[in-house]
N, C-alpha and C positions, 0 to 999 in steps of 0.2 A: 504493500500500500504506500509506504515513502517513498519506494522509485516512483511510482506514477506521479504524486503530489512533488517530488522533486522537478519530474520530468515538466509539468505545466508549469513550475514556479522558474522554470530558467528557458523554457521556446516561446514565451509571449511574443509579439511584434509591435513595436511601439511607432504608433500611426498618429505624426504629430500629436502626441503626448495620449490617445489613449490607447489604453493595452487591448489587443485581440489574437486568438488564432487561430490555424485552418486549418482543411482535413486533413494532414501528418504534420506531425511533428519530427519527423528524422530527415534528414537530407536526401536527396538533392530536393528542396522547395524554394518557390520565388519567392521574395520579401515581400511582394505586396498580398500575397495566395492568403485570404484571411477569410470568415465566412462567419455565421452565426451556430451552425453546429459545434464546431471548434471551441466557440469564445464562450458556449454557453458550455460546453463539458468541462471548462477549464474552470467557470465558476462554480458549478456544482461539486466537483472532485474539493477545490479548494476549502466550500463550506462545509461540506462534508470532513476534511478535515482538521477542520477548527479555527482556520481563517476569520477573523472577524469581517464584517461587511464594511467599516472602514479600512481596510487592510490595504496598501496601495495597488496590488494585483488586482482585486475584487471591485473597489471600488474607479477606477481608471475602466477595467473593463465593461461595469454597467453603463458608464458613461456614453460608452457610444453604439450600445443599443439599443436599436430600434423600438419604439412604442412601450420603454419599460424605464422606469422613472431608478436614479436624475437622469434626466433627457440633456442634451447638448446639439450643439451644433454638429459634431462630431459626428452623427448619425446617421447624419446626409452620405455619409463612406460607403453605405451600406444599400445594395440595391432596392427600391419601395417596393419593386415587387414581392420583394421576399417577404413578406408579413400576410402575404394573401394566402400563400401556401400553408395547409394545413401541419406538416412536420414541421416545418421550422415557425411558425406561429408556438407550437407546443414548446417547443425549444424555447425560444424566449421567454415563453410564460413561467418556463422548469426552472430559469436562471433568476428571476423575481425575487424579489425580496431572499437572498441567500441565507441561509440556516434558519430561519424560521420556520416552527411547526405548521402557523396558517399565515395566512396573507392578513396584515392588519391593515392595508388600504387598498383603494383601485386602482390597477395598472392599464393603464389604453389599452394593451394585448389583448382584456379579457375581453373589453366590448366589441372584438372585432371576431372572437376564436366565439362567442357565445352567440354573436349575429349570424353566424354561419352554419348553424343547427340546419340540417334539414329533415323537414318535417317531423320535427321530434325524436327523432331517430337516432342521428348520429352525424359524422363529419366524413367529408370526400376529401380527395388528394388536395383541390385546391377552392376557393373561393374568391374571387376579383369581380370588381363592379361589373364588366365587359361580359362575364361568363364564369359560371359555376359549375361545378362538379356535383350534376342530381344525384349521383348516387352515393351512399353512405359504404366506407367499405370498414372492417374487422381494423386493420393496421391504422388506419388513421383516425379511427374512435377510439382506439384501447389506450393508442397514444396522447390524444388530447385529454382522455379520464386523468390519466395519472398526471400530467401536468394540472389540471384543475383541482387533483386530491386534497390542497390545502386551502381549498376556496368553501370554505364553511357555510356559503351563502346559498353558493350554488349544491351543495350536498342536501341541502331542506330541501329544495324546489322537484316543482313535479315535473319537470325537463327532465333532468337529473335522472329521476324513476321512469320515465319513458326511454330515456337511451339506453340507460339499465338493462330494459325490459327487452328493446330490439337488440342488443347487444348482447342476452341472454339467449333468445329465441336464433338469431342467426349462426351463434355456435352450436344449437343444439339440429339446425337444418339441414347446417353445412358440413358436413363427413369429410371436402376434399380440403382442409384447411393445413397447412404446409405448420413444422415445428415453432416456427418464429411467430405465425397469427395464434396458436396457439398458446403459446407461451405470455406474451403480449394481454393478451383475454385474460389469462389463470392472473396476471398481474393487477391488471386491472378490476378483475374482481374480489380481488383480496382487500386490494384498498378499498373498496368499496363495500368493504362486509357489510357495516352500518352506512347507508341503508339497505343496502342487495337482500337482506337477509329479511326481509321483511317483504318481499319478493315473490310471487306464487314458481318463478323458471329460475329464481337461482340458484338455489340448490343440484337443479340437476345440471344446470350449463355448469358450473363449479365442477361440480363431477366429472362429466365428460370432458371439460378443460384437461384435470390432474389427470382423467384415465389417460386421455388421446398422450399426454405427456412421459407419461410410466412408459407404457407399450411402446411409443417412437422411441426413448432411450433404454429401453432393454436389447433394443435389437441393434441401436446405433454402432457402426462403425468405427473404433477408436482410432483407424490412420484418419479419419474425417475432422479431429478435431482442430479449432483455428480456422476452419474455412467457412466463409462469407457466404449468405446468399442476398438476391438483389429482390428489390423492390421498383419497379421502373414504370412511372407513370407519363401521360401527353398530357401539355397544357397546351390546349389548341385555340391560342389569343391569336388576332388579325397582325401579322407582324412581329408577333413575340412567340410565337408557338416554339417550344422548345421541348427534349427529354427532361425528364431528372429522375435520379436515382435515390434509395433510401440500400446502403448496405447492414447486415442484421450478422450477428453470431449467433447461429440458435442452439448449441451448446451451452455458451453462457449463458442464453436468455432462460433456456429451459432451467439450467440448475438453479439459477434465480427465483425461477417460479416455484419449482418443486418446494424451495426450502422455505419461501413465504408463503407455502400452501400446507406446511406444518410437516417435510421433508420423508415421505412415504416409504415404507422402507424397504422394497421391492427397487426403488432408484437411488438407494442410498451411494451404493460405492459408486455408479456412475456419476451422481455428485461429489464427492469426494475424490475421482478421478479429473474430473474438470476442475475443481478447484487445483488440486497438484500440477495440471498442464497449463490451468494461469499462470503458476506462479512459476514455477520455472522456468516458464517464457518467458515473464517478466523481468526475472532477475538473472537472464540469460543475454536481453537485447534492452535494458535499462529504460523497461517499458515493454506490453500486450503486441508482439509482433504478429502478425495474421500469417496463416499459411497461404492463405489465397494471393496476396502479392505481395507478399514479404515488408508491408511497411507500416510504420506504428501510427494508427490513425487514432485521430482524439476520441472522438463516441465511441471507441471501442474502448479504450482507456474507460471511460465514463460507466458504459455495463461491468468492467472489469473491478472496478474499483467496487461497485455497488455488491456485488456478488462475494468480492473479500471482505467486504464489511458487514456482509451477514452471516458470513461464518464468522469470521472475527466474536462478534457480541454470541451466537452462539456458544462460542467456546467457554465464554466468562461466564453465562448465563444458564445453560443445560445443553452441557455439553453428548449426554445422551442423544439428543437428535440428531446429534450428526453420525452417530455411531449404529454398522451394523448391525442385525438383531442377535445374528449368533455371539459377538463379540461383548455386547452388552449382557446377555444370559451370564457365557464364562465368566465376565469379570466383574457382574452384581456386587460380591461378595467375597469376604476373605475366604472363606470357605471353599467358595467355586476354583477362586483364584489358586492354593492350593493344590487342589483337586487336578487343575487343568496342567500345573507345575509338576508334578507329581507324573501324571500320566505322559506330559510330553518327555521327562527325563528319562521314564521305562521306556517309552519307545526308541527313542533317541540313542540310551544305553542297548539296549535290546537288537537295534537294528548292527550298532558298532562290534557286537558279538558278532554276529550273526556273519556279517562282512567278514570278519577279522580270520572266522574260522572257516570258513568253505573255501574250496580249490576249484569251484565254479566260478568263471569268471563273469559271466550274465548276472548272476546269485551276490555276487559280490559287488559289483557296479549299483545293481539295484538297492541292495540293505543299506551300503557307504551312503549313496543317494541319498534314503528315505530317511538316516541317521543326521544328515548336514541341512536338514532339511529341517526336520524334529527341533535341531540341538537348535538351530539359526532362529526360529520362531519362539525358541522358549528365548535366549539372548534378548531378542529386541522386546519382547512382553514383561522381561525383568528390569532392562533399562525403562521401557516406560512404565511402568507400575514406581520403579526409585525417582522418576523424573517429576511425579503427579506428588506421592509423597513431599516431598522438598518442593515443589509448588504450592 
């Protein structure tokens, strides 16, 4: 978690005097390449950890964006169109008032991300005066939920329970939903317990979220982890019509979700496998390097950081959740523990005979095996049983 917070505290770009940054942070990138997803991951990481919102990073780079108070001239940097799109509209809103539990005032953002409801439902890729996006889709609701999560205003409102409601009802219709809308949804419905849960479909969209999420990582592919997938929508403006892309980790996203979904224990070591391959990666390329094109992008940094800091507090907190079922059985108790000491030493001894004495060499290969195997797992359950102890 410090390399990341290291990493955003030294690649800011200072654009006449305010701070922002863009999608990588590693080289080769242009000095002027800055963007709002960047500059908002770079403040979220930061308050997330423990930056104050006067702090010169945080506060330099509120400054110069878009539609989110203190406003500056400085803002004008910043393409207008970009506030009409529904992902980076959430972005902005995500970066709002830094480490605060709820929003204590109103930010322009919201009356622009709240005017662009349709029909009760939910948010499309995009929203501009010229032309809107009729259709609500899973990734650009799930996403605008969780930025709104600290808008306590809009949590009472019967909006609020009608997006809910279609955002409940469209997971539970749509069977072809890829890991990352998946994952996205279980997110957003968590934040949303109160009021989801008061809900006649959230219980079962809840459900089918966590199931569709177990089952896609039970069977996932672990050479697959680190790699991207895309999100690529048309904004078809008269003269502005362009692509744009949203890229997603849905390894990360899922373990994220699993774990604020109260961490299942059918996907437990698959989370606990993604945490290990965050961090290694992290602390391998000084920073979340992606497999898919080898470069440290910020939002990726940003699910990275969020996903370590929920094991993190798990660990301080009950640490049990994060822990296999069988390994939490064995090691309930002195007695288990023991038990399981005891048993791996016979085998471990047992197998070292067994080796020692036969002139079978297949017989001997396998027992020595079954013995280094034995002996090496009871070692590191001794070291961490003496390591918790002294903790």
């Amino acid at each position: 978690m410090r390399r990341i917070e290291d990493l955003f505290s030294r690649t800011g770009l200072n654009i006449d005097g305010m701070l922002a940054w863009g999608q990588f942070l590693d080289g080769p990138r242009q000095e002027s390449q800055f963007g709002i997803y960047g500059t908002s991951a770079a403040i979220q990481v930061l308050a997330a950890a423990g930056f104050p919102p006067e702090n010169r990073l945080i506060a330099q780079a509120l400054e110069g964006l878009p539609l989110v108070e203190p406003r500056s001239e400085a803002e004008k940097r910043y393409d207008p169109a970009d506030t009409f799109l529904t992902h980076k509209a959430a972005f902005l809103l995500s970066a709002a008032q830094p480490g605060a539990d709820h929003f204590t005032g109103r930010e322009p953002i919201m009356d622009r991300i709240l005017d662009r409801i349709i029909d009760s439902r939910g948010w499309g890729d995009y929203a501009f005066p010229e032309g809107q996006d009729n259709v609500p889709n899973i990734l650009a609701t799930a996403t605008t939920l969780l930025a709104l999560a600290r808008h306590r205003e809009f949590r009472s409102t019967e909006r609020c329970e009608s997006i809910l409601r279609w955002l409940c009802r469209s997971i539970r219709d749509d069977g072809g939903l890829l890991a990352h809308h998946n994952a996205l949804a279980a997110l957003a419905l968590v934040a949303y317990s109160a009021p989801g849960e008061q809900l006649e479909d959230y219980p079962e969209a809840r459900s089918i979220c966590v199931g569709r999420l177990i089952e896609w990582a039970r069977h996932r592919d672990s050479a697959l982890l680190g790699q991207t997938v895309e999100h690529h929508y048309w904004v078809p403006l008269p003269g502005a019509g362009r692509n744009h892309y949203m890229f997603y980790l849905p390894d990360i996203l899922a373990a994220l979700a699993l774990l604020r979904a109260g961490n299942p224990q059918p996907t437990r070591r698959f989370v606990l496998g993604v945490v290990e391959e965050a961090v290694n990666n992290s602390l391998k390329h000084e920073g979340y390097k992606t497999a898919s094109n080898a470069r440290i992008c910020s939002v990726d940094q940003l699910w990275v950081y969020r996903l370590m800091a929920e094991v993190s507090q798990l660990t301080t907190t009950n640490l049990t959740r994060l822990l296999p079922k069988l390994y939490v059985i064995v090691t309930s108790s002195p007695l288990r523990r023991i038990s399981m000491f005891v048993g791996l030493l016979a085998l471990g001894t047992g197998a070292t005979v067994l080796g020692l004495g036969t002139h079978t060499i297949g017989t001997r290969a396998l027992a020595l095996g079954l013995a280094s195997i034995a002996l090496g797992v009871l070692a590191t359950a001794i070291f961490s049983w003496a390591t918790d102890r002294q903790s």
